[in-house]
Biopython code that builds the backbone (N, CA, C, O; Angstrom):
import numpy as np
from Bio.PDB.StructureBuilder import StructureBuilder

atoms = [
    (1, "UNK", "N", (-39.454, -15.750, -1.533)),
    (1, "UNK", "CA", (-40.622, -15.879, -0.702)),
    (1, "UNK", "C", (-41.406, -14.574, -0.723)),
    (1, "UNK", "O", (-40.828, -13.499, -0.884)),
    (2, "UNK", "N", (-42.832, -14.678, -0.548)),
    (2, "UNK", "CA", (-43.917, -13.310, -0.460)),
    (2, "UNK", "C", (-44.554, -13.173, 0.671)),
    (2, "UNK", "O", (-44.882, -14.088, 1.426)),
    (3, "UNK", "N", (-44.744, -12.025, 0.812)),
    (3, "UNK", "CA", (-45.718, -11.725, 1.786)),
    (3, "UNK", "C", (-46.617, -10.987, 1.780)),
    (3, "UNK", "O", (-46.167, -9.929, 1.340)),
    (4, "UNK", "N", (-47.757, -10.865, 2.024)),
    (4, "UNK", "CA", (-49.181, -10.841, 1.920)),
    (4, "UNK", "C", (-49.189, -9.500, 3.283)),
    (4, "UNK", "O", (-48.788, -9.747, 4.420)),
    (5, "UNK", "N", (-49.667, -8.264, 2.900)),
    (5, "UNK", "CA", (-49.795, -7.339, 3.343)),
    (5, "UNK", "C", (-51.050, -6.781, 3.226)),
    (5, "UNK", "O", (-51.066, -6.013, 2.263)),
    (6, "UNK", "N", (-52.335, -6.855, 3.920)),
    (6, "UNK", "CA", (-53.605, -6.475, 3.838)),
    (6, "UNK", "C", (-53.708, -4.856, 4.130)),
    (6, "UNK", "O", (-53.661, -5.082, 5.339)),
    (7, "UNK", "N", (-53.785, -3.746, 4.088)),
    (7, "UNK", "CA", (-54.549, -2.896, 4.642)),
    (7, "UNK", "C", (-55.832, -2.786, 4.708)),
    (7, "UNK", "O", (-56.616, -3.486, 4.067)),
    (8, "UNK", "N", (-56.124, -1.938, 5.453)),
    (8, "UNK", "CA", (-57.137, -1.134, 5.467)),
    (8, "UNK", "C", (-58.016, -0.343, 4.625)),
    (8, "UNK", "O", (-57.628, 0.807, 4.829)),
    (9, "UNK", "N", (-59.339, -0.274, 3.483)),
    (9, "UNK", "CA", (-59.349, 1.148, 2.792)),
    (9, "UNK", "C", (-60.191, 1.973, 3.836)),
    (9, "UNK", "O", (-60.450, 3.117, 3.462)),
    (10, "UNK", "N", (-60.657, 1.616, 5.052)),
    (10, "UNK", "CA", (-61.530, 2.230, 5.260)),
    (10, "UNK", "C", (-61.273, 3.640, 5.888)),
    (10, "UNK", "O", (-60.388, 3.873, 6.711)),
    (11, "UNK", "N", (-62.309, 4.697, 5.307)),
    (11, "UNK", "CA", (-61.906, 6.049, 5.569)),
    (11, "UNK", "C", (-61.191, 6.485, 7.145)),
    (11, "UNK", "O", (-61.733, 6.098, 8.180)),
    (12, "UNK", "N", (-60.293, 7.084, 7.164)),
    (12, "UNK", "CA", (-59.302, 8.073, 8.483)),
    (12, "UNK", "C", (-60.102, 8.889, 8.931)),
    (12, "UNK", "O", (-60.580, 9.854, 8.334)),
    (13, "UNK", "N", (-60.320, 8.504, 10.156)),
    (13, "UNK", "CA", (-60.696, 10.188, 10.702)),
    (13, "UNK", "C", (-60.371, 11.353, 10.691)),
    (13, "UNK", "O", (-59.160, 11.325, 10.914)),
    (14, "UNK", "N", (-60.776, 12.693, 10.537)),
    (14, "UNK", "CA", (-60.594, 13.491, 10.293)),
    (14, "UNK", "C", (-59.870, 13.632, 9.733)),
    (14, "UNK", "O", (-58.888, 14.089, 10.317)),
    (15, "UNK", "N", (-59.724, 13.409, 8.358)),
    (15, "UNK", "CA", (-58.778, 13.254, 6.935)),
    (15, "UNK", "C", (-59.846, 13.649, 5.880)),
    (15, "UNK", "O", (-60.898, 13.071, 5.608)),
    (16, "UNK", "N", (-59.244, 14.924, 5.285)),
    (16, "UNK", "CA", (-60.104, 14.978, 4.052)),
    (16, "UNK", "C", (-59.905, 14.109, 3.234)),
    (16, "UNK", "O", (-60.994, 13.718, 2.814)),
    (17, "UNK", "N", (-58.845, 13.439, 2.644)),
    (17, "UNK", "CA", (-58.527, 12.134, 2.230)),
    (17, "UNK", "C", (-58.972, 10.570, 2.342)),
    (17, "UNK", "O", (-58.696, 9.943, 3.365)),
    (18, "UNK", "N", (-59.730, 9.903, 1.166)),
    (18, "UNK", "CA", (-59.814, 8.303, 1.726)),
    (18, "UNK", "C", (-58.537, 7.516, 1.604)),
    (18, "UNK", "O", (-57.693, 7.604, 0.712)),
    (19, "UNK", "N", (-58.546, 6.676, 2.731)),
    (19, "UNK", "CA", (-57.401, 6.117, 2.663)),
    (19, "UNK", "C", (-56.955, 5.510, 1.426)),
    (19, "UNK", "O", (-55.789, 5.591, 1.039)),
    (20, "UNK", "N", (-57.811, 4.946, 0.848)),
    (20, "UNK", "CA", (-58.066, 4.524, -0.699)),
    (20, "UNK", "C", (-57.304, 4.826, -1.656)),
    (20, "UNK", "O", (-56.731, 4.067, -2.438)),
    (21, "UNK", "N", (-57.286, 6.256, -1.587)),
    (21, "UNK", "CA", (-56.755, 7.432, -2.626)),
    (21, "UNK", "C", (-55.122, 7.473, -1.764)),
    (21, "UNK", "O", (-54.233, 7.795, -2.553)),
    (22, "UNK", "N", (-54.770, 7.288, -0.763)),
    (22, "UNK", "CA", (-53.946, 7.349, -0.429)),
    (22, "UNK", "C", (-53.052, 6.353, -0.565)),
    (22, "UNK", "O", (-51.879, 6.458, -0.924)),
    (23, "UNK", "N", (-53.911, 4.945, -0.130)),
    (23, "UNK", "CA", (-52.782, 3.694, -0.524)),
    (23, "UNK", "C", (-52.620, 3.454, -1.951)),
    (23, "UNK", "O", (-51.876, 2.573, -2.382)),
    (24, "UNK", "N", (-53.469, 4.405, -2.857)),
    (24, "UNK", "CA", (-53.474, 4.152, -4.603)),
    (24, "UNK", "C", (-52.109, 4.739, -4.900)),
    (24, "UNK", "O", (-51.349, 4.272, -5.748)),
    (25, "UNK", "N", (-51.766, 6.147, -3.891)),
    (25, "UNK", "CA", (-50.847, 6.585, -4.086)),
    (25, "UNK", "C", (-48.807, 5.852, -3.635)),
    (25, "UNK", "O", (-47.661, 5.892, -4.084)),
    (26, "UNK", "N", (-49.698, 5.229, -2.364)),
    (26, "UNK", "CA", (-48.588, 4.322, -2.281)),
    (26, "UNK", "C", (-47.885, 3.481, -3.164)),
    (26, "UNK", "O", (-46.695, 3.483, -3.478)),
    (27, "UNK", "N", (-49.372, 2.338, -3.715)),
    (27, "UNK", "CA", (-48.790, 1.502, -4.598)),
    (27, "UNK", "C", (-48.490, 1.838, -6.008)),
    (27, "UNK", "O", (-47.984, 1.018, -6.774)),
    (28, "UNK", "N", (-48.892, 3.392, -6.446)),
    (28, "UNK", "CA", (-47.779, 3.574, -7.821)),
    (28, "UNK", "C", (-46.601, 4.137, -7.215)),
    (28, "UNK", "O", (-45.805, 4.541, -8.062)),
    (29, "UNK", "N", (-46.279, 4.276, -6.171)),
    (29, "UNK", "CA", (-44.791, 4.750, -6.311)),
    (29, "UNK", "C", (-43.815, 3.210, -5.693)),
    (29, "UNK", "O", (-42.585, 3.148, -5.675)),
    (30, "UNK", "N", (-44.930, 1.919, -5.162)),
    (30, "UNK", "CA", (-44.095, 1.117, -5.034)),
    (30, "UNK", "C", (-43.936, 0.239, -6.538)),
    (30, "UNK", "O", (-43.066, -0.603, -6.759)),
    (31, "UNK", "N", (-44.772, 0.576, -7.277)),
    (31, "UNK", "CA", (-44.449, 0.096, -8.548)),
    (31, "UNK", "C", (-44.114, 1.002, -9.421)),
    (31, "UNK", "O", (-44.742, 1.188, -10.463)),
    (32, "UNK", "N", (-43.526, 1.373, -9.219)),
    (32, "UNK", "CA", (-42.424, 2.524, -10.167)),
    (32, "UNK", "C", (-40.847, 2.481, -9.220)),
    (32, "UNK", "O", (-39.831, 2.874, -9.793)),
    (33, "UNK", "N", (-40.784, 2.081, -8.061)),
    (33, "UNK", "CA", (-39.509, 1.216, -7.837)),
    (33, "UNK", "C", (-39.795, -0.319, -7.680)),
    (33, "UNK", "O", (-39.448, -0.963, -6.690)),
    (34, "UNK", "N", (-40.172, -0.612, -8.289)),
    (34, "UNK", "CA", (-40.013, -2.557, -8.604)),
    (34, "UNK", "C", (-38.730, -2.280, -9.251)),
    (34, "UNK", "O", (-38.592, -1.535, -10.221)),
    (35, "UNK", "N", (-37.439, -3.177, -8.425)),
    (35, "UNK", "CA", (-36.564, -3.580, -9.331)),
    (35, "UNK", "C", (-35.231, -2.774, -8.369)),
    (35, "UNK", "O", (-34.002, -2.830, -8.351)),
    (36, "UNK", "N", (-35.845, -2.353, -7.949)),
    (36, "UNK", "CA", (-34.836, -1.131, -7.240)),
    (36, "UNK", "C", (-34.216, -1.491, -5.905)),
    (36, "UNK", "O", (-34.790, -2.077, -4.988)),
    (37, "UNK", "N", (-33.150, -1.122, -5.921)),
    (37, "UNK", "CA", (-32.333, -2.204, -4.627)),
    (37, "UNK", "C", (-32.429, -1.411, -3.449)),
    (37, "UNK", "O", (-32.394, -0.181, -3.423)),
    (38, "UNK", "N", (-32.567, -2.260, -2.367)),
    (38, "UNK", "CA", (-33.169, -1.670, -0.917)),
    (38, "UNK", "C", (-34.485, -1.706, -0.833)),
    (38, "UNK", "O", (-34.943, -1.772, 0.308)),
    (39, "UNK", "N", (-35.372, -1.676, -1.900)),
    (39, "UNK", "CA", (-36.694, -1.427, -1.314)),
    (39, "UNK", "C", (-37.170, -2.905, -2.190)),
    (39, "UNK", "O", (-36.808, -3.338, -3.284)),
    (40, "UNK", "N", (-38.221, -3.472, -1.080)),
    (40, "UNK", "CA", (-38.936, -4.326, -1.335)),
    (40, "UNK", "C", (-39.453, -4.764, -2.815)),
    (40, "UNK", "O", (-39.465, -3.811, -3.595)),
    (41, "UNK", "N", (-39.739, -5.588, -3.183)),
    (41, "UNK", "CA", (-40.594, -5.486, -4.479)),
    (41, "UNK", "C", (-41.932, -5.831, -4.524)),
    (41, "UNK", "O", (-42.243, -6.987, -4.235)),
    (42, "UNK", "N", (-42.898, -4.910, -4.883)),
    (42, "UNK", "CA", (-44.383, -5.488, -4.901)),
    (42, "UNK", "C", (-44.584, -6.234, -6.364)),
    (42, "UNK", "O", (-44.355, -5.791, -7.489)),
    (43, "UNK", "N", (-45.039, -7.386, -5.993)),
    (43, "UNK", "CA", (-45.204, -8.584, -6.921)),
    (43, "UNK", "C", (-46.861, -8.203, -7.508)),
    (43, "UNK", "O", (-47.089, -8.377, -8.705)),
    (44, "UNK", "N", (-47.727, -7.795, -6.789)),
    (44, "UNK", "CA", (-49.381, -8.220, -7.098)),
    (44, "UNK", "C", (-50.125, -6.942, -5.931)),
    (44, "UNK", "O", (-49.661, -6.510, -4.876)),
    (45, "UNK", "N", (-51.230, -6.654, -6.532)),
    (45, "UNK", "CA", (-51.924, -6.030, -5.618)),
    (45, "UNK", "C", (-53.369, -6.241, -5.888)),
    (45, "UNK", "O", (-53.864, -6.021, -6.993)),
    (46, "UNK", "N", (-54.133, -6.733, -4.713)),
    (46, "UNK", "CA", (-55.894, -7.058, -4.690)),
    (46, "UNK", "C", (-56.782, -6.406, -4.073)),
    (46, "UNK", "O", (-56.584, -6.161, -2.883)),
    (47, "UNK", "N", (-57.536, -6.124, -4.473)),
    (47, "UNK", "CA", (-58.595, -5.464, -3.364)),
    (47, "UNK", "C", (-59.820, -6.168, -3.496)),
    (47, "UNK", "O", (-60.195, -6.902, -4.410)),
    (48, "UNK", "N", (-60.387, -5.835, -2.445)),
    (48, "UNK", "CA", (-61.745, -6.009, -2.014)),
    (48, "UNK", "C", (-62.329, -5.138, -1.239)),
    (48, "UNK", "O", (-61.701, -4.133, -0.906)),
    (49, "UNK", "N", (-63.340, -5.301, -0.900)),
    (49, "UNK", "CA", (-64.674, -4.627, -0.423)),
    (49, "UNK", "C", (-63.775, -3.772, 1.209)),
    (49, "UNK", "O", (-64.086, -2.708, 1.745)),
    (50, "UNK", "N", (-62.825, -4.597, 1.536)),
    (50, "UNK", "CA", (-62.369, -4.059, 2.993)),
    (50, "UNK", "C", (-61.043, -3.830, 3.234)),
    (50, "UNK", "O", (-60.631, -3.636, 4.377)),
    (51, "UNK", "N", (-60.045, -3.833, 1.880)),
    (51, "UNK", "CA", (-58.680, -3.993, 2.224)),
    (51, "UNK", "C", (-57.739, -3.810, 0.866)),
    (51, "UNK", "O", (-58.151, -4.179, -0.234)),
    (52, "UNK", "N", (-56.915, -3.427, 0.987)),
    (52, "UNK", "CA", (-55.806, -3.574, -0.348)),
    (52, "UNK", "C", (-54.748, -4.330, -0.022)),
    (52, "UNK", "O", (-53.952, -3.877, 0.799)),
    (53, "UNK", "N", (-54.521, -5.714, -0.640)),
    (53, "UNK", "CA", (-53.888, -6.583, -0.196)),
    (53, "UNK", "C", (-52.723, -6.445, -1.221)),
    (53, "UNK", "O", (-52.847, -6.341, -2.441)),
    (54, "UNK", "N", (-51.381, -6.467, -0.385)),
    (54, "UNK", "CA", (-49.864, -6.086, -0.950)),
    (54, "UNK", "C", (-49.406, -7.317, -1.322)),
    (54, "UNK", "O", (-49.288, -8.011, -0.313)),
    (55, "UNK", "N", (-49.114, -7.861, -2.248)),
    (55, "UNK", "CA", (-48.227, -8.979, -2.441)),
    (55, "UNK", "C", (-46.974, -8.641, -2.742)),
    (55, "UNK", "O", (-46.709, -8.192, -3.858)),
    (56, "UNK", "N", (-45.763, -8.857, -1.517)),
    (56, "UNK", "CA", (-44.689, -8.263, -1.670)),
    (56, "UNK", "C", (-43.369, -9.105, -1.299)),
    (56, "UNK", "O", (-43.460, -10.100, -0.581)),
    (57, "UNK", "N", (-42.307, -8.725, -1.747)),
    (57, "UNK", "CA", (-41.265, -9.879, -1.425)),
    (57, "UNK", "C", (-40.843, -9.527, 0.154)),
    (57, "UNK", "O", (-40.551, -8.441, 0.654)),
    (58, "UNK", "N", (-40.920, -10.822, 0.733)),
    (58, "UNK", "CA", (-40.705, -11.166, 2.087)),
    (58, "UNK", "C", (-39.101, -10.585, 3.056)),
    (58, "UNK", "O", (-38.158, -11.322, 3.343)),
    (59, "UNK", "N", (-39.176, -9.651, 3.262)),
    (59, "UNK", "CA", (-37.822, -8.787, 4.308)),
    (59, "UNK", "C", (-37.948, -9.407, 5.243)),
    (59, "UNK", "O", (-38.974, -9.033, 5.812)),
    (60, "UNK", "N", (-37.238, -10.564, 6.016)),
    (60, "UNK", "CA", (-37.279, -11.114, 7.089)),
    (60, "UNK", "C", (-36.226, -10.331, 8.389)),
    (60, "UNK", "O", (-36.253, -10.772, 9.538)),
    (61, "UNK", "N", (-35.443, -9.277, 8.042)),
    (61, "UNK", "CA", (-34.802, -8.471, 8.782)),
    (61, "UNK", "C", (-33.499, -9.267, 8.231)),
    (61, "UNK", "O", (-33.064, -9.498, 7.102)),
    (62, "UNK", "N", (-33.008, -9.630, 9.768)),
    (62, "UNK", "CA", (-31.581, -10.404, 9.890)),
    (62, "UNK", "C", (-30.325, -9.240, 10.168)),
    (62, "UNK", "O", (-30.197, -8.448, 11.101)),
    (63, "UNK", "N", (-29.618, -9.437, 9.181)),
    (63, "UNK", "CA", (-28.146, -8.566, 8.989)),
    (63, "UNK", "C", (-28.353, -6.905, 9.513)),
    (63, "UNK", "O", (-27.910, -6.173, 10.397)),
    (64, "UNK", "N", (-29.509, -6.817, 8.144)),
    (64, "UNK", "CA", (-28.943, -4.873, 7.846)),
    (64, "UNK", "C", (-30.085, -5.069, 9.094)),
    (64, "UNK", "O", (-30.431, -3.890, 9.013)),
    (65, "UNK", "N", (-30.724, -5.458, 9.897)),
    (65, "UNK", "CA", (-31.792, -4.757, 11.203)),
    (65, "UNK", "C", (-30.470, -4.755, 12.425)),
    (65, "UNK", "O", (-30.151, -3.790, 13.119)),
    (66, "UNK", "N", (-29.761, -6.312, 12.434)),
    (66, "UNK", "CA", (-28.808, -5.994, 13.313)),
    (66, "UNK", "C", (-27.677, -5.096, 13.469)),
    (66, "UNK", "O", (-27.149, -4.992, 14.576)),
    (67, "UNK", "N", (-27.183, -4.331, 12.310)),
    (67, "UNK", "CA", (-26.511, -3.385, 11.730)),
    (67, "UNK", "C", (-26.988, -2.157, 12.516)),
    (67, "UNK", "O", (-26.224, -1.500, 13.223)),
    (68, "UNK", "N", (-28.184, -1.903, 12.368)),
    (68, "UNK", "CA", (-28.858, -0.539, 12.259)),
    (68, "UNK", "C", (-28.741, -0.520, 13.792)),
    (68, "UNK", "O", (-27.861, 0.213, 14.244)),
    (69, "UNK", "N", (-29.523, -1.238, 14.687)),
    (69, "UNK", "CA", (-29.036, -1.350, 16.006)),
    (69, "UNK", "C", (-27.918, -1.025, 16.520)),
    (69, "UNK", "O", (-27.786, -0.107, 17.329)),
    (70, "UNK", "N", (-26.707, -1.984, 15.961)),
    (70, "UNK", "CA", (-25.801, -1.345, 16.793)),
    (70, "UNK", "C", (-24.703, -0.345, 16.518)),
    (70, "UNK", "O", (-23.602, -0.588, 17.012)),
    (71, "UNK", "N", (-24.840, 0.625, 15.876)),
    (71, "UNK", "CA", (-24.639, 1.680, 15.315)),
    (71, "UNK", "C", (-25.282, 2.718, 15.242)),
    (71, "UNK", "O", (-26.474, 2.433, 15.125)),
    (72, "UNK", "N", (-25.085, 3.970, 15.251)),
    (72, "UNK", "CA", (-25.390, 5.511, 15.170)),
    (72, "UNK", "C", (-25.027, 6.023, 13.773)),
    (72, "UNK", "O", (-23.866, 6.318, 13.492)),
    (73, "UNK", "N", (-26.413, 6.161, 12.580)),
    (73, "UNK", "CA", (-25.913, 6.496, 11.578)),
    (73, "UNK", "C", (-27.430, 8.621, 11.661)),
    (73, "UNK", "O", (-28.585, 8.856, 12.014)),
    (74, "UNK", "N", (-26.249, 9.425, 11.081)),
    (74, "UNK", "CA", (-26.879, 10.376, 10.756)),
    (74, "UNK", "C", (-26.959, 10.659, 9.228)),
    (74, "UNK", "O", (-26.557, 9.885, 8.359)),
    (75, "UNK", "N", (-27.578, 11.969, 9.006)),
    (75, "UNK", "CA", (-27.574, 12.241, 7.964)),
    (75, "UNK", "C", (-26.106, 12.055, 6.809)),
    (75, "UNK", "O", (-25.997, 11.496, 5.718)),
    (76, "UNK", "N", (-25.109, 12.838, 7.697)),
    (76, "UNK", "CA", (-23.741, 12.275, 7.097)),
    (76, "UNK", "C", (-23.315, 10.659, 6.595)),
    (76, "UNK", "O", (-22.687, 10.285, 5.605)),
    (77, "UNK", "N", (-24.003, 9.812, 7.834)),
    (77, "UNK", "CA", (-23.360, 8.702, 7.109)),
    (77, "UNK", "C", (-24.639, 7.714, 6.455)),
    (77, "UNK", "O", (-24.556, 6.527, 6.770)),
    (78, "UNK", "N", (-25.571, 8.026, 5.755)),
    (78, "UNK", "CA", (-26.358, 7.704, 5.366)),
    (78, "UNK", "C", (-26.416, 8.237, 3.877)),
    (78, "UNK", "O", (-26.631, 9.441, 3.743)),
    (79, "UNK", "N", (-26.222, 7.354, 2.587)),
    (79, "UNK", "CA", (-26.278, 8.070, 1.787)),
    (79, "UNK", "C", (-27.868, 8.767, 1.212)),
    (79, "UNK", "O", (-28.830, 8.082, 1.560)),
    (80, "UNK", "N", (-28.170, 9.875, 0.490)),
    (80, "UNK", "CA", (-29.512, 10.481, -0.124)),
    (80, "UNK", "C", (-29.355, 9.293, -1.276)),
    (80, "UNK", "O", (-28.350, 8.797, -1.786)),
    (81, "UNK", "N", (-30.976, 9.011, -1.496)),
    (81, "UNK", "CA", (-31.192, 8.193, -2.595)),
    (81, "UNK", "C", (-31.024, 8.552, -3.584)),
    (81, "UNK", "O", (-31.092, 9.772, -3.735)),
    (82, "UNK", "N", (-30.684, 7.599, -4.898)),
    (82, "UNK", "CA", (-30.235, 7.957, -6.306)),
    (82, "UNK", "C", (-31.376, 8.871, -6.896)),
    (82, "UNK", "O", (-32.413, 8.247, -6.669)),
    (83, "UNK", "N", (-31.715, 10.146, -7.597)),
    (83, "UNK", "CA", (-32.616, 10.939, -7.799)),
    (83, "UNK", "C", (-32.973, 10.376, -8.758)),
    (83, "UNK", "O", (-34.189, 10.561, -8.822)),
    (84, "UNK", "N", (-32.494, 9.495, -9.962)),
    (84, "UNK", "CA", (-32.570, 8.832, -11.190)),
    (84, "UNK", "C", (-33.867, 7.602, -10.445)),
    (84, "UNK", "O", (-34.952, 7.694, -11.018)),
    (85, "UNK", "N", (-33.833, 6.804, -9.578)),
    (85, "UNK", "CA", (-34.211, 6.112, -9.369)),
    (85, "UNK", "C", (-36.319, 6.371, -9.325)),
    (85, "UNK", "O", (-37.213, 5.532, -9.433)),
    (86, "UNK", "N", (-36.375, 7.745, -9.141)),
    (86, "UNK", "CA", (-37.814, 8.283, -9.176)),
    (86, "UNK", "C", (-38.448, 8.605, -10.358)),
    (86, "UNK", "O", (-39.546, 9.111, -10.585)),
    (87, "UNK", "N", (-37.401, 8.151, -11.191)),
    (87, "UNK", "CA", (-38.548, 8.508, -12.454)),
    (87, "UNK", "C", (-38.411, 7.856, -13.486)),
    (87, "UNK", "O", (-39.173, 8.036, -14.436)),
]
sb = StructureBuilder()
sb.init_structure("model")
sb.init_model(0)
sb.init_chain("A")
sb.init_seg("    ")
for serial, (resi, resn, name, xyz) in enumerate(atoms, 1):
    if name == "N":
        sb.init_residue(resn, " ", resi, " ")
    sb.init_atom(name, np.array(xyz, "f"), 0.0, 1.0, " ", f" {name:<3s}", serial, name[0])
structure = sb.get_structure()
């Protein structure tokens, strides 16, 4: 299943940055982990005149949200991501 994620491009206040340039930056690093376990996969991306629309596979929560709740995880028990996986 997908889900349809619209943003925003329109410029941030007081940001030398357009958001534009910023969500451009988002979506190459979410498509440079397509495929990659734990993180979502972006299927499609659209724009128009008012928005950058995410087409992405659907995280409905469930398990690992109820997990995270009832438990106390720190840096220790959390593993650092695979460094291989960024490039």
């Amino acid at each position: 299943m997908l889900a349809v994620a619209p943003l925003s491009t329109a410029h941030s206040f007081g940001s030398k940055v357009h958001r534009g340039d910023a969500l451009a930056g988002q979506v190459a690093v979410l498509l440079r982990l397509h495929g990659a376990l734990n993180v979502a996969a972006l299927e499609a991306v659209y724009e128009d005149a008012a928005a950058v629309h995410l087409v992405m596979e659907l995280c409905r929560g469930g398990e690992l949200l109820a997990r995270a709740r009832s438990a106390h995880y720190s840096e220790r028990t959390v593993p650092l991501p695979d460094p291989g996986c960024m490039t």
